[in-house]
N, C-alpha and C positions, 0 to 999 in steps of 0.2 A: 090828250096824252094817254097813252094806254099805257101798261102795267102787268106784267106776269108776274105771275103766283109759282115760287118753288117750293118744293117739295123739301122739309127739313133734313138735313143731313142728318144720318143714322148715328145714335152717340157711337164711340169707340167703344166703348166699356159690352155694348150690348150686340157688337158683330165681332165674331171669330172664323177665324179663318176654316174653310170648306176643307173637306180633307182632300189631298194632292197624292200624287204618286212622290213618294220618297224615293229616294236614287238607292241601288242597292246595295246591299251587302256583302262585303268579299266575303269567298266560300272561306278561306280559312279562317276567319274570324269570326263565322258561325258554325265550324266546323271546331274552332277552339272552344266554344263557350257552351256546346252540348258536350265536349268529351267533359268539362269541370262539372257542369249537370250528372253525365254518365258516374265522376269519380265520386259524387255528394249522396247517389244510390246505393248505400253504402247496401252488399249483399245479405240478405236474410234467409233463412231457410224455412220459407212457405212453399203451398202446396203449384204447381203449374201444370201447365197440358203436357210439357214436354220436360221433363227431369231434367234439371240445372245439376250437373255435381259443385258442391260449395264451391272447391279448390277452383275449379271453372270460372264459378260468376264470381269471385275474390278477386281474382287474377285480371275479369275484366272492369272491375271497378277500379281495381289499384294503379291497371294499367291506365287506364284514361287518365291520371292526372300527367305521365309522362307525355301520352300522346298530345293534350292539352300544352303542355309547356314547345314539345316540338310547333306545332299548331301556330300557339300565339306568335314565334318565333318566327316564321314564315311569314304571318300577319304584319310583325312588326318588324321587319330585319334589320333597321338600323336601331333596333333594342332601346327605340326612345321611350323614357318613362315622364311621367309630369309629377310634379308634387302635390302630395294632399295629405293631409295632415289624418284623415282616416285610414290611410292604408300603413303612413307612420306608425300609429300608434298599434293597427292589427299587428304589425311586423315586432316590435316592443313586446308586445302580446306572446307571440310565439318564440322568441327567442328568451324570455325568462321561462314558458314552460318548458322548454330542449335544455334550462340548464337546469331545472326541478326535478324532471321526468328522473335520470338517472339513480333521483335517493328513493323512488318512488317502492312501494310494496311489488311490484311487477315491473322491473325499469324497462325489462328488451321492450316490451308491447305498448308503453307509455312513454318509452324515446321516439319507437317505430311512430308514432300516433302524433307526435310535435313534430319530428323533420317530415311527416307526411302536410301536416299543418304552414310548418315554414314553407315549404315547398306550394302549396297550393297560395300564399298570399303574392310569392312569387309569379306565379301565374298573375295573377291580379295586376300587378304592377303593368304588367305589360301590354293590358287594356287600356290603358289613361290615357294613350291617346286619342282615345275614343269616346273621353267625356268631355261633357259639354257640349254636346255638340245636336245642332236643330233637330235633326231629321232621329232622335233616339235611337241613335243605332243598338245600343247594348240592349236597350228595352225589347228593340224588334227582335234582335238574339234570343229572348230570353223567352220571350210568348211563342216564337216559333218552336223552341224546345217543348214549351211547355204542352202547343198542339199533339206536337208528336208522341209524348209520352202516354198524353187519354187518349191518343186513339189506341196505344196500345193497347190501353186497358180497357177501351168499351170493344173493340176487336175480340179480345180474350174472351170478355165478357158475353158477347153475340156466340163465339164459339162454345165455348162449354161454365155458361151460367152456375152452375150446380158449383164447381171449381173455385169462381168467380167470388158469389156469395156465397163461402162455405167457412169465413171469419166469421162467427155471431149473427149473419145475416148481411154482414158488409165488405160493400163492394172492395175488393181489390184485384191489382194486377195479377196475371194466371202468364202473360206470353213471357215474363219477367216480374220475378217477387219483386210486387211492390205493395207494401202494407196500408190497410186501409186510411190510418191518417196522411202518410204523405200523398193517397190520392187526393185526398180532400186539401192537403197544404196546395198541391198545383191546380186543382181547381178552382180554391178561392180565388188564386194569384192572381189567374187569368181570367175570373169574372170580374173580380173589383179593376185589373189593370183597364179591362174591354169598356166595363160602363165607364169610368172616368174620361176613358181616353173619346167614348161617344156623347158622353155630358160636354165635353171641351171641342166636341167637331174633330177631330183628329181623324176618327175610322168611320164607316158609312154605316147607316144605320143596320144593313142588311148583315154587314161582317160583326156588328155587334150583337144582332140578333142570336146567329149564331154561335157566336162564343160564350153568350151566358146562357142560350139553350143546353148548350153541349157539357158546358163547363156547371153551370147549375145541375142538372141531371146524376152527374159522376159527384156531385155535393153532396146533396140530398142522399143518395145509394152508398155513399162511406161514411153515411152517421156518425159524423163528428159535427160533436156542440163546439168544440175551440175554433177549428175551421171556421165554421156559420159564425157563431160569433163576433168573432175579430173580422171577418171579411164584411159585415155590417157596419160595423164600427168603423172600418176604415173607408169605407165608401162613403158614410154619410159627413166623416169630416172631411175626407177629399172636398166630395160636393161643396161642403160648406164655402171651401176655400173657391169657390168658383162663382157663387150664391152671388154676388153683387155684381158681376161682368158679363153672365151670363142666360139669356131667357128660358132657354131648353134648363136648364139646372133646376131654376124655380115651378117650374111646371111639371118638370119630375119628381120633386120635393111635395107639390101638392096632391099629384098622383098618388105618390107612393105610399106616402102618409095616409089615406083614403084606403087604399085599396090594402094596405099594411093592417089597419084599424078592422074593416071588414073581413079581413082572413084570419087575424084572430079574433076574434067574435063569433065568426060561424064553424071555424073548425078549433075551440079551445079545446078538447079534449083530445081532440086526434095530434094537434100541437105539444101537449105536454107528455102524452104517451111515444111521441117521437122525440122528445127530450130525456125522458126519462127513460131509454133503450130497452125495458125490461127489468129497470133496475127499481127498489125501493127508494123513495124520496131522501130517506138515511145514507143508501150508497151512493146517491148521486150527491147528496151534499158534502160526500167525501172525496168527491171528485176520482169515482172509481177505485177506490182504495189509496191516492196518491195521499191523503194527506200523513195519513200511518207512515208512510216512509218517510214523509217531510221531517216528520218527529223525530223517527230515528236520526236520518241524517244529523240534525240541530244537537241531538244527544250526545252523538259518538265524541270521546275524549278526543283530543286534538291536541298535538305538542303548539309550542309557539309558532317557531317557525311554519307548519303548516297553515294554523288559522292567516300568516301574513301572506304565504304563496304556494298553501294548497302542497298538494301531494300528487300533483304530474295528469297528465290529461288520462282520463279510465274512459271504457266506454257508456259513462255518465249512466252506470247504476250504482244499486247498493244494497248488499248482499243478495246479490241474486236479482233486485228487483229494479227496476227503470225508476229512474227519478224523474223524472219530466216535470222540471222546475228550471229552467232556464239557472236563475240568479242562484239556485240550493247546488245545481251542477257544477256552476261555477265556483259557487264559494268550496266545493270539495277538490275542484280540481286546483284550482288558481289561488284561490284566499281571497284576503277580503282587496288584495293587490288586482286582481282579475277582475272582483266583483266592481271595485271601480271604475277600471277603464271600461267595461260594457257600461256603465249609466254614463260614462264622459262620452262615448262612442255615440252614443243615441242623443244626451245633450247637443252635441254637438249638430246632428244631424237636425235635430228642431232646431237649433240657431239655423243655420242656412238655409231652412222652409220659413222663418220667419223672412228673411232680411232676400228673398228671393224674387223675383220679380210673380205675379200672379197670371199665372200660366197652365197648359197640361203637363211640363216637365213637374215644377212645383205643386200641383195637386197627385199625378202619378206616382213621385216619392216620396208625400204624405200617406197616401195611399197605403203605399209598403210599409214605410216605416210604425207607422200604424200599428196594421195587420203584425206586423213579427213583433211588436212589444206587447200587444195582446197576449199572444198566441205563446208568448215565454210562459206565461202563465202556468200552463200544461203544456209545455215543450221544454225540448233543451236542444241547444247547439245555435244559437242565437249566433254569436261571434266564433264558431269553428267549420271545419271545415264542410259543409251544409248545404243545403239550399236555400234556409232560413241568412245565412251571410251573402249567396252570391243577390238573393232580394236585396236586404243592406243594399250591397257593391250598385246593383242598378238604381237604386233612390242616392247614393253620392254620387253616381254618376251625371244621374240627370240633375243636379242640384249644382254643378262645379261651373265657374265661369266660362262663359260661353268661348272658342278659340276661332278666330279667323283664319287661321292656317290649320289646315287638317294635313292631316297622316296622307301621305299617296304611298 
């Protein structure tokens, strides 16, 4: 009696799926989600190749969030929305500061700044039919913007360099002020999005290549430590969440760690003088001057009712100076009524990464979610209207129960 020999079936846990051609994306539905990109560029007056007048690029920031809501609307034309208790509570969010704003030391510009806020979660709403669902559409939305924006700015950059690096030596946008951290906010985005999404087999190795080429490069060249930072930290717990299902994970892990240990080792001192931008070990410990402001902030007298709901959205400085504190911005704008629903906003969002199935949706939104709780650290606009929030919107998206019936 003979006898063949089969070859063990491959566990589950340790085959994931090759990456596929995903079906596409309706143009206006990615034509909605760069004008919200467009209106979160909030204008600044940096230097560029071709002279922006303010009143210009204001006009075309402000104007994106209308174009965006015609956009969604067209996307979605029977204005279906789904429930989710994250966009609930954003929406709760903006309607107590639109009734703040008003007692506010500047009401016109701090009503203006909440019905801009209502307004933009509105937008939001109107993407929900679009979570949950396999093929990450929102995600594709959101990397594709995100391509588009460093090419602008390595474009700018190849053009007139001198322009380019002529913030403290860091790189930013010149075709379109765009300041040196938010280059670095969209290039961690789309390096940690890219490696996750090629630890999990989603994108080909070659499309990964280059996007953390590209996207690492315009990192590095906007010398931000918050950036590098947080986008470390969130890749390596991404991975984590993928460590047991997956073999390319573990062997990137052992890589990484290897060749992580040897780069610093042979370049420690060129490492810490690109940490330390120039600065003394004292100013970096003060995180650029931010914690002096933090002080103040913490100082200023405060009636009651503010410390409970804040004194109306500002644009998150303080006297004169940028607060970039996330939770210090909030607690000035919102109270400590604000400051709580952003940690329920983010609570909530690690519940659903816990209780989610282990997946690239669930490592991609750990990903983010991550990254933007880090990155509050030395940021602000975590839950306003942002780039830092429409990140958020793609990790609840990709985290919301999957739907059998989609949107036509």
């Amino acid at each position: 009696m003979s006898t063949t020999t089969r070859n063990p079936a491959p566990r589950a846990a340790d085959v994931a799926p090759r990456a596929s051609v995903a079906p596409p994306v309706p143009l206006a539905l990615q034509l909605a989600w760069g004008a919200l990109v467009l209106n979160a560029l909030a204008y600044l007056a940096l230097p560029t190749i071709i002279p922006i007048p303010q009143r210009v690029g204001q006009l075309v920031t402000q104007g994106a969030l209308l174009a965006a809501l015609v956009l969604a609307l067209a996307a979605n034309r029977r204005m279906v929305v789904r429930p989710t208790l994250f966009l609930t509570l954003l929406a709760i969010l903006g309607v107590v500061a639109l009734m703040v704003s008003p007692h506010s030391d500047f009401p016109l510009g701090s009503t203006f700044r909440s019905v801009r806020f209502v307004a933009f979660i509105a937008v939001l709403w109107l993407f929900t039919p679009w979570w949950g669902r396999r093929d990450m559409v929102l995600l594709r939305c959101h990397r594709r913007v995100l391509w588009v924006i460093l090419a602008l700015v390595l474009v700018g950059a190849a053009i007139s360099p001198g322009v380019a690096f002529g913030f403290e030596g860091r790189l930013a946008g010149v075709l379109w002020p765009i300041p040196p951290t938010q280059v670095a906010h969209y290039s961690a985005v789309l390096l940690g999005t890219s490696a996750v999404l090629w630890m999990s087999r989603v994108i080909t190795t070659w499309h990964a290549s280059l996007a953390i080429c590209v996207s690492g490069v315009a990192l590095v060249a906007s010398h931000s430590r918050t950036a590098l930072g947080a986008a470390v930290v969130g890749v390596v717990l991404a991975g984590a969440s993928l460590f047991v299902g997956h073999v390319r994970v573990r062997r990137t892990y052992a890589l990484g760690s290897l060749v992580g240990v040897v780069f610093a080792s042979v370049f420690a001192s060129e490492l810490t003088q690109w940490l330390l931008r120039g600065q003394t070990r004292e100013e970096a410990g003060q995180l650029t001057g931010r914690t002096k402001v933090w002080t103040e902030v913490l100082a200023h007298p405060r009636s009651r009712m503010e410390e409970l709901f804040g004194s109306g959205m500002s644009d998150q400085s303080f006297d004169g100076l940028p607060i970039d504190n996330n939770w210090l911005g909030t607690y000035l704008d919102q109270g400590w009524f604000g400051v709580v629903v952003h940690a329920t906003l983010l609570l909530i969002l690690f519940l659903l990464v816990a209780t989610h199935v282990r997946g690239p949706q669930r490592a991609v939104a750990l990903f983010l979610i991550v990254y933007c709780l880090v990155a509050s650290i030395a940021e602000t606009g975590l839950f306003s209207a942002t780039a830092y929030l429409l990140d958020l919107t793609v990790a609840a998206a990709l985290l919301a129960p999957e739907r059998r019936r989609e949107l036509r």
